[in-house]
N, C-alpha and C positions, 0 to 999 in steps of 0.2 A: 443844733439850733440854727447854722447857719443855711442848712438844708431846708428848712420850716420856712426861715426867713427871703429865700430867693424861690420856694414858692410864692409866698404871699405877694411878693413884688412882681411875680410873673399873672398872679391873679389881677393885681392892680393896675397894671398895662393894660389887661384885656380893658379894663373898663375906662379906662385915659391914657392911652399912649403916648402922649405928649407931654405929661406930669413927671420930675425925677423923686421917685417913691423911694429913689435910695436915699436920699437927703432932707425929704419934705417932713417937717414934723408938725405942721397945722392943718393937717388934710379935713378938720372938719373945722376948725376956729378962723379958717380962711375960705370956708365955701368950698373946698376945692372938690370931694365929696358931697355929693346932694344925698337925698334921702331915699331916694330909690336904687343910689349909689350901693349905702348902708346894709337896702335889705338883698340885693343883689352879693355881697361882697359876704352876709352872715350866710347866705344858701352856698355858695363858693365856698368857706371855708370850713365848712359842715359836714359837706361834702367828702371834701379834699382828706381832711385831716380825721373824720368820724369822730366827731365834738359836736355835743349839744352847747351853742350861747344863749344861756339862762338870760333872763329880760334885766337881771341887775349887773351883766357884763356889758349893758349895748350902752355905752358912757362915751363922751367924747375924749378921754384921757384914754382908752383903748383902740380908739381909732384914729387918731392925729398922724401913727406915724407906722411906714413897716415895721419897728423894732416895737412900737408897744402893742401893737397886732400880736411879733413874734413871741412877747412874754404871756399874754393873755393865753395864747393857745397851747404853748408850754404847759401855761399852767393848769389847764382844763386839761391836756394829757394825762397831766400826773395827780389827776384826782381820782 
């Protein structure tokens, strides 16, 4: 898991190097993520991890923060 999770933070650098994704947990309840962010970050992690995000995964409770990034794609793994 923690291997999942220091990808996805190294995914989310790419897209704001300036943001600390290790500690940030309102990446979308604070704007920090835009929307082109979102669709940029579902084609990355689709990618990365060869996971389909069904349209009832794309929530702001799954994107606020790396670690619930990291649970979401856990769990589309183990489906």
């Amino acid at each position: 898991m923690n291997e999942i999770r220091g990808t996805i933070i190294e995914i989310l650098q790419d897209l704001h190097e300036d943001v600390d994704f290790e500690n940030e947990t309102r990446l979308i309840d604070d704007k920090i993520l835009d929307s082109f962010d979102i669709v940029t970050l579902i084609s990355e992690l689709s990618n990365e991890f060869d996971v389909t995000i069904p349209a009832d995964k794309i929530i702001p409770e799954n994107f606020n923060s790396a670690d619930a990034l990291t649970k979401m794609i856990t769990e589309l793994e183990d489906e």
